[in-house]
Residue, then its C-alpha position, 0 to 999 in steps of 0.5 A: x404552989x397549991x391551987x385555990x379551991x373554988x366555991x361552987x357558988x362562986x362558979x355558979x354566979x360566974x356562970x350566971x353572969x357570962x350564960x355565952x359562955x356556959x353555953x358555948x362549953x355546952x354546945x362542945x361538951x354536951x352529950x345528948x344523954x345530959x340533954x334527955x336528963x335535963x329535959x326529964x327533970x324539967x318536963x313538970x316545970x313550966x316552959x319545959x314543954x316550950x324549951x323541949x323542941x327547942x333543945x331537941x332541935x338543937x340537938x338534932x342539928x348538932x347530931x346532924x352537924x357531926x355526921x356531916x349530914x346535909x340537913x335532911x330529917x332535921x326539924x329544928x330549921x326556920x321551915x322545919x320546926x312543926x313540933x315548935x310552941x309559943x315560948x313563955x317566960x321570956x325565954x327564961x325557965x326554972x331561973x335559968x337564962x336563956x343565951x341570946x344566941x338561942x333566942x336570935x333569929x326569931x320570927x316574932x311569933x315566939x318560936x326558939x331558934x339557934x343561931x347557925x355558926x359561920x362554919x354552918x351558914x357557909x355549908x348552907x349557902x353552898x348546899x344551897x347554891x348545889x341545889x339550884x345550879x344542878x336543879x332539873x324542875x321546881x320543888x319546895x324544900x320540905x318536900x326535899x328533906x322529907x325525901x327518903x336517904x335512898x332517894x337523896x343519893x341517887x339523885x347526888x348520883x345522877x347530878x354528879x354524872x350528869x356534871x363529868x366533864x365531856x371527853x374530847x372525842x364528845x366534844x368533836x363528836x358534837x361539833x361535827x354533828x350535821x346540821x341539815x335534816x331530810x325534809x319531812x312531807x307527809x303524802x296524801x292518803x291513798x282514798x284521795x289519791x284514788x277519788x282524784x284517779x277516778x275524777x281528775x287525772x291531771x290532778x292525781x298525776x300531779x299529786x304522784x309527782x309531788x309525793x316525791x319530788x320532795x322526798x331525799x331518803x331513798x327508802x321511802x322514796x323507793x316504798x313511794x314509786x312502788x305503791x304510786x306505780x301499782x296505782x296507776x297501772x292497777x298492778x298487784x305488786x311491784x319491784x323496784x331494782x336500781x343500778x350498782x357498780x356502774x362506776x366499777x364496770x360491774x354493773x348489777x341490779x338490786x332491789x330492796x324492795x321486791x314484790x310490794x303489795x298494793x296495799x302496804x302502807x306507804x312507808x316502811x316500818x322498819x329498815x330492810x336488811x341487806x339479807x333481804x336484798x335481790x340481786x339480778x346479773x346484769x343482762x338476765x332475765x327480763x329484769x336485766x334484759x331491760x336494764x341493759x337495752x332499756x326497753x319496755x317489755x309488756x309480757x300477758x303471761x309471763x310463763x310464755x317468754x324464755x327470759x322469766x324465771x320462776x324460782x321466785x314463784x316457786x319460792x314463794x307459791x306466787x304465781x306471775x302472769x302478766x309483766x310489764x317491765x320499764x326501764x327508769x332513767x335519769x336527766x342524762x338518760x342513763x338507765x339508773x333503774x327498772x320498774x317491774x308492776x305484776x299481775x294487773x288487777x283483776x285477775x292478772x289481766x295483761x297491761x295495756x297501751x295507757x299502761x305504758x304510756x302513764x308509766x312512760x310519762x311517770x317514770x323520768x320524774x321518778x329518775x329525776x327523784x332517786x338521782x336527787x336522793x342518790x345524791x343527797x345520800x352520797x353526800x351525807x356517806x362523804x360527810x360521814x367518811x370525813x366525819x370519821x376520818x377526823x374522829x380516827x385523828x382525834x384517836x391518834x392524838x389521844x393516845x400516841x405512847x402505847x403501840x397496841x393502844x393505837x392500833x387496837x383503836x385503828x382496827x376498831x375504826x377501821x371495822x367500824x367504818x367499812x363494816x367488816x369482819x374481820x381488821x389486821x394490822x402487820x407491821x414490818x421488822x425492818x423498813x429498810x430491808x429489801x425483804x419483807x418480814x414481819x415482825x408483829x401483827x394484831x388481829x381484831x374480828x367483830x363482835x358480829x362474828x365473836x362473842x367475845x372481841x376483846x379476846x378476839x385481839x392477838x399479838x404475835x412479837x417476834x415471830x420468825x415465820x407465819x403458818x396462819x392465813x394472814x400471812x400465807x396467802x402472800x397478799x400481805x407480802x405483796x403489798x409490803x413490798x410493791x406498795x400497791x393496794x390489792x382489792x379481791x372480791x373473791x378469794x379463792x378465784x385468786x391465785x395468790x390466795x392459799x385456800x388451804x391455809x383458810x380452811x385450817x383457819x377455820x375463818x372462811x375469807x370471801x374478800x380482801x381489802x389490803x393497802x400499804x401503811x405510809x410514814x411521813x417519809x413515804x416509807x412502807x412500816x407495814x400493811x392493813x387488811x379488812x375481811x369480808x364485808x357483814x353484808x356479804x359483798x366485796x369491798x367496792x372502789x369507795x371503801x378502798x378510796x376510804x381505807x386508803x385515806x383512813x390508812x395515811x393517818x394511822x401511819x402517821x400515829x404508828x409511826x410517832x408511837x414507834x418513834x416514841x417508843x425508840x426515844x424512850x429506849x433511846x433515852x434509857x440506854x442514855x441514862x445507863x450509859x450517863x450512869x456508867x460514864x459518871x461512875x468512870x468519870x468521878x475520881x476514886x475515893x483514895x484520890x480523894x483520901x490522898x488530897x483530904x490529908x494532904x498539906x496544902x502549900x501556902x500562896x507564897x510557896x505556889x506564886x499563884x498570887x504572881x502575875x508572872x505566874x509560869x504555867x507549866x510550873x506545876x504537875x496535875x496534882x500540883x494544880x489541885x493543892x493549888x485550887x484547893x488553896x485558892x478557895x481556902x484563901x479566898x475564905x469561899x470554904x469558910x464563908x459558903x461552909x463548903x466541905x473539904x472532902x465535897x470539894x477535893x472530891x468536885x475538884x478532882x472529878x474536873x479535872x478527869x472530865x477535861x479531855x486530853x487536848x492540845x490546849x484546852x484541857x486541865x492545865x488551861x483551865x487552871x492557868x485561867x483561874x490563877x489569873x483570876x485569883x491573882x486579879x482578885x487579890x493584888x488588883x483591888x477587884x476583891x473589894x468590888x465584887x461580892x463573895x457570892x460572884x468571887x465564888x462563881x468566876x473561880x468555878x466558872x474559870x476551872x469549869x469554862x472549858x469543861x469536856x472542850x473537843x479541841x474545836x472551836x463553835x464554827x467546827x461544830x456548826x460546819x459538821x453539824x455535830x451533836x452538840x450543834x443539834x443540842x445546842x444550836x450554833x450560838x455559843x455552842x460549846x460555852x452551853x456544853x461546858x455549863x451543862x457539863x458543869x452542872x451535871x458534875x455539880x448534881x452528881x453525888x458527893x460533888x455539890x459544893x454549893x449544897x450548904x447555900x440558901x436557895x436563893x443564893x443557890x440560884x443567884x450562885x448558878x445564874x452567876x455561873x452560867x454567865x461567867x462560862x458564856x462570857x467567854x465565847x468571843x462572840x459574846x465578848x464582841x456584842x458586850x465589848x462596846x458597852x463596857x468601853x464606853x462606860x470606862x471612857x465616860x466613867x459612868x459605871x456604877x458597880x451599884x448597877x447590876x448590869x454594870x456589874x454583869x459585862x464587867x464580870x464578863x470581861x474579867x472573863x475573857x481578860x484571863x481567857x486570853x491571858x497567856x499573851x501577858x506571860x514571859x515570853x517563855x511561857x507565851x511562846x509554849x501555849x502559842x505552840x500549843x494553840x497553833x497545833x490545835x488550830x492547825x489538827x482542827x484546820x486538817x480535820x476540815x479539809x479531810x472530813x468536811x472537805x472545807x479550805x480551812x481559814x489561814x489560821x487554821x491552815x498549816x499550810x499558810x503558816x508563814x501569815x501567822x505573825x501578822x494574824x497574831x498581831x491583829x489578833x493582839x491588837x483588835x481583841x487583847x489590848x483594847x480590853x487591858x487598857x481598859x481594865x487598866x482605865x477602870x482601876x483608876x490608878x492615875x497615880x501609878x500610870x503617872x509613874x509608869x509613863x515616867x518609867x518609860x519616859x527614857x526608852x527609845x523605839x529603836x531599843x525596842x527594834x534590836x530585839x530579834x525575837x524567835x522565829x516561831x508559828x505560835x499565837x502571841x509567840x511574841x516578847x512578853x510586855x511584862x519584860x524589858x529588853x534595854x540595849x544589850x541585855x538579856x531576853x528576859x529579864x526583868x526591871x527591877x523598880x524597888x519602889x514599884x515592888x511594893x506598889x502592885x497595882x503600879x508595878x502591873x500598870x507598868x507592864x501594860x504600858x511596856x506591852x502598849x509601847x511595845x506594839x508601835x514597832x510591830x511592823x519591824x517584827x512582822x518584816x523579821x517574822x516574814x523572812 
């Protein structure tokens, strides 16, 4: 049909009418030439001047708004509008309206503004709110929008990196960040010192020992005593030599601080390096002489004694006249340190006896004060020890999946916590093995002695033997094998280091730190090493105490990353292996083709539906036609669009995952499942229970037993077999056949619920697995009593889904056990078959766990088996059928069975000679008469009950019940 034309006037008075929408269809197709167009055209007529900044605002904004701007540049906002001029014409211009939304937001002073869309009021608000929360100081908006784009983004930049989440080592790293500051109290100036020397000694004195008394850092408490001393003697200059060693019986003196003038200033401007330290032999020379006996040594010229060396002198062309030496001790007495002042003032005059006596008298505070700041210094070095202790730690749990990764980081730790120069790390083949053998090693050396460190980290895998000097000094064996640490402080004075391996290195090692690394179970996995101290010393009772401590965590993180590292070879062989074993334990495709093509026998040719069913009637081909007919007759192909081949193929795949036990295998698990199905079609239970939960008891009854080891739950707990390391002790096998069920289910071409809903899906495996558990006895015991007492109160609900619930569960365990409702043919072989696999299981605990296995286990006591059986009957198979049989509600029937039975005498029953046999319910079958004179095992024929199921397998049960009250004959028969 043809269009009909528009006039264009008629558009025009549309349009005119509706200004929203010829501005909306402008504001989305509009171009910015359109708009210079109109603004040339209109620039003569009046208000064309007063709509130009308007439409180039809005424009802009637009522009702005399809770049993704952040509003920076425009000019058409409430603040940015400097090009704007009052509006005439009430917002209208050359007889065209102006649309409310360019005349809203107004401030009254005439200015045109477009109204911001939701979409740009929302982007504003959240600019806005960026703005303030990442603010760092004030600023006005226009400041902001007149900022160059540059600066925007760097500043974008800074606020993005300055809002990155910290990393846990930042936040432990803040959490651990001490808290206790070193007091910090300026000391007077020296002019005043010396004014209160001259005028009031008491006072300068006292003034010394406040200078100090207060100072924890040693290194401007030493500067301090320094400068204080050659004060108060008038001394030129002045060394200051503390103890050290004294803990490991190496006892040496170091000073810091050698030869400080009077005239420095009183605290030091940078830290001195340890290059510059002097170190003097305990007991030589002067220094040493007064440290070891801790006597005062007053020398006029220093020249004249035996003791002085000059080498200093000679050094540093400082000439040495007078001395005056002085040993400083500590509250206990213990000599900590020794004064040197030189050359007193002027003209390196001798010291004199108010000398001593004012150092004497000045000294004990300043022992008293280096102690104090000793102290303080070793608590902040254990503070920092601990701090970066815990730091290794955090280290270990950041990262415990990557070998290298963790011992890179411990190698970087460990250099940085003592200062080294070289770290290794040497892990062993075989922590087993008697011989040590290395079978990796990494090796870090410090930037200090690298220029480049990264590449300074080696590995060596699989390496039969080591030419370099970590290895071949056979320190690192040592200690691999005698679990010792091993402390060298000079290398080549040790007979166990090989010199000629070091210097082919080309790494000169002055020291050794080695120490064993520990698993959890005290287990030696392999060795680290440090090298040379950066200072130049060797590796002191501290840092052996610290790599010792820092070691035990490292081999804790080794040691989970080699255990990962095996889990996940461990787990990779698993899954081959899983591969393999589901190639090998799926049927071929021609089984499947075979069974695809078959013709299924219908139910009356198998007697699946019977009661009296004979299990051993069928082969194993047999019993898959027979499955696939119950699924077809049970309509759960149909119904669930279950496809032929997917369930050929999963039928034939459970049956080979059955092993080849005794009794437990294939032909059980269908004998279940028939008697299932016979329950479900003749018994009226199809009407209760939904086709979904039919669908789950029929798979769970041919999957219940699934890969069953021909052992029971107690067997797998008492040999703590893998399977009770998998799956606990509680219903252990129960959780295997359910897992293996589902693993054959997730294999492909076997998933025969692959066309269901996702919810049925889950309802439908929920079903499953609680079918497959309800069949441990134990489940069964907890379960029982509940079922029992909504039966004898007829409270149950099939509305209720946990009524629902345990009565699935007993149907379960009702076919489990139903070989005791068998003929007595068939009864007496699964006993057979029964006993034989309690009988293996009970022999295999007395030979491998040697355990005496319970009677019914024990071939051995095998005469006890018919009262056994009995028990068994009658505390767990008989209450459950008389209530199965109450929960029909077949009074009619029952009333016809007792009628039945109404002329059969106990002593019918005590002329029946049963068997001698050791089976499980090797006993008559309740599904038979045996009237005087007739022939075991034939049947009653009631006609009338034939066509009446339910009745005729009431009458069954009530023929077992009576037969059990003259039980007690049967074990007397049983005994002899």
């Amino acid at each position: 049909m043809a269009a009909s034309r528009l006039d264009f006037g008629e558009v025009e008075t549309f349009l005119d009418r509706h200004p929203e929408l010829f501005e909306d269809y402008l504001m989305r197709k509009g171009k910015q030439e359109l708009v210079d167009k109109w603004l040339q055209r209109h620039s003569s007529g009046q208000g064309a001047s007063d709509l130009r900044p308007a439409l180039a605002g809005a424009s802009s904004l637009a522009q702005s708004s399809a770049r993704g701007s952040t509003g920076i540049g425009g000019g058409a906002g409430p603040q940015g509008s400097a090009n704007s001029h009052p509006a005439s014409g009430g917002g209208e211009s050359a007889g065209v309206p102006l649309s409310p939304s360019w005349a809203s937001g107004s401030r009254g002073d005439g200015n045109l503004q477009r109204r911001a869309s939701q979409k740009e009021l929302r982007k504003s608000f959240a600019r806005s709110k960026a703005i303030h929360v990442n603010r760092t100081y004030d600023e006005q908006v226009t400041s902001r929008a007149q900022e160059p784009l540059s600066s925007v983004r760097r500043r974008a930049l800074l606020r993005k990196a300055s809002s990155l989440p910290p990393t846990t080592a930042h936040i432990l790293s803040a959490l651990l960040e001490s808290r206790v500051n070193l007091p910090q109290y300026p000391p007077t100036a020296i002019d005043y010192k010396c004014h209160l020397k001259k005028h009031n000694e008491r006072q300068f004195f006292l003034e010394l020992v406040k200078d100090i008394s207060n100072d924890l850092d040693l290194t401007s408490l030493s500067y301090k005593i320094l400068i204080f001393v050659c004060l108060m003697v008038d001394a030129d200059r002045c060394s200051l030599f503390l103890v050290e060693g004294a803990a490991a019986g190496k006892k040496t003196l170091v000073s810091k601080f050698f030869d400080v003038h009077a005239g420095t200033p009183l605290l030091p401007c940078s830290t001195t390096e340890n290059s510059n330290e002097v170190q003097v032999p305990w007991g030589k020379g002067i220094i040493g002489y007064v440290g070891e006996h801790g006597e005062t040594v007053n020398i006029p010229d220093a020249y004249q004694d035996r003791r002085f060396n000059d080498e200093i002198d000679k050094l540093t062309g400082y000439k040495t006249k007078s001395l005056l030496c002085m040993p400083i001790r500590n509250s206990d007495g213990e000599i900590i340190g020794v004064a040197q002042a030189i050359n007193k003032v002027p003209e390196g005059a001798p010291f004199t006896e108010d000398d001593e006596k004012v150092m004497q008298m000045y000294l004990p505070f300043c022992g008293i004060a280096i102690s104090n700041a000793q102290l303080f210094a070793a608590s902040r070095k254990e503070y920092e020890r601990s701090r970066a202790l815990l730091e290794v730690v955090n280290d270990l749990f950041e990262e415990q999946t990557d070998l290298e990764k963790i011992v890179k980081k411990i190698m970087h730790r460990a250099q940085t916590l003592l200062k080294c120069e070289r770290c290794s790390v040497l892990l062993l083949e075989d922590i087993e093995s008697p011989v040590v053998k290395f079978t990796k090693s990494f090796e870090l050396m410090s930037p200090k002695c690298s220029a480049d460190a990264e590449n300074s980290f080696k590995e060596s895998v699989e390496k039969s033997s080591y030419s370099d000097w970590l290895i071949n000094n056979s320190i690192a064996e040592l200690v691999a094998s005698t679990g010792l640490p091993v402390n060298v402080s000079d290398a080549y004075q040790d007979p166990r280091f090989d010199a000629e391996a070091d210097q082919i290195s080309g790494f000169h090692i002055r020291s050794v730190l080695c120490v064993p690394i520990w698993n959890s179970n005290h287990q030696i996995i392999g060795v680290a090493q440090v090298l040379n101290r950066l200072d130049g010393k060797p590796f002191d009772d501290a840092d052996q105490r610290l790599f010792e401590a820092f070691v035990i965590f490292c081999g804790l993180g080794i040691n989970n990353t080699i255990m990962y590292d095996q889990v996940k070879k461990s787990w990779a062989k698993q899954s081959v292996a899983l591969d393999v074993l589901s190639y090998h334990a799926t049927c071929s495709k021609a089984e499947v083709d075979k069974f695809k093509a078959a013709n299924i026998p219908l139910v009356s040719e198998l007697a699946i539906d019977d009661i009296h069913f004979d299990d051993f009637s069928l082969d194993v081909d047999a019993m898959i036609t027979a499955a696939l007919r119950m699924f077809m007759e049970l309509g759960m192909v149909q119904k669930f669009k279950i496809d032929y081949e997917t369930l050929c193929r999963w039928l034939l795949t459970v049956r080979k995952n059955y092993r080849m036990v005794l009794y437990h295998n294939w032909r059980h698990a269908f004998n279940v499942c028939q008697l299932m199905f016979a329950m479900l079609t003749t018994a009226g239970f199809q009407e209760i229970l939904t086709e979904v939960e039919i669908l789950a008891v029929i798979v769970g009854c041919l999957c219940h037993d699934l890969d069953h080891r021909g052992t029971n739950n107690a067997f797998q707990a008492k040999s703590d077999s893998a399977l009770a390391q998998l799956y606990g002790t509680s219903a252990t096998l129960e959780h295997h056949h359910f897992n293996h069920a589902v693993m054959i289910l997730q294999s492909e071409g076997h998933n025969i619920f692959a066309n269901l809903s996702s919810k049925e899906y889950s309802d439908l495996m929920q079903l499953l697995k609680q079918s497959i558990l309800a069949t441990d006895l134990t489940l069964y015991f907890e379960r029982r009593t509940e079922f029992f007492e909504l039966v004898s109160k007829g409270a149950y609900d099939w509305s209720i889904t946990s009524h629902r619930d345990v009565f699935r569960s007993m149907l379960m365990t009702a076919c489990d056990l139903g070989a005791v409702t068998k003929p007595w043919e068939i009864s007496r072989q699964v006993a057979e078959l029964v006993t034989s696999e309690f009988f293996e299981q009970g022999d295999r605990e007395r030979s491998e766990l040697k355990l005496t296995p319970s009677a019914i286990f024990d071939r051995n006591r095998k005469d006890e088996l018919p009262r056994l059986q009995l028990e068994w009957i009658d505390s767990i198979c008989m209450p459950l059928y008389q209530v199965l049989l109450t929960c029909l509600g077949e009074s009619q029937c029952k009333t016809e069975a007792d009628a039945g039975l109404s002329g059969r005498q106990p002593q019918e029953v005590g002329r029946v000679a049963p068997k001698k046999t050791t089976g499980l319910c090797c006993l008559p079958s309740p599904f038979q008469s045996q009237p005087s004179g007739g022939r075991r095992g034939q049947t009653v024929n009631h006609p009338e009950l034939l066509r009446h199921p339910v009745a005729w397998r009431t009458l069954c049960i009530l023929n077992y019940l009576l037969w059990l009250n003259s039980i007690t004959l049967f074990v007397q028969l049983g005994q002899s």
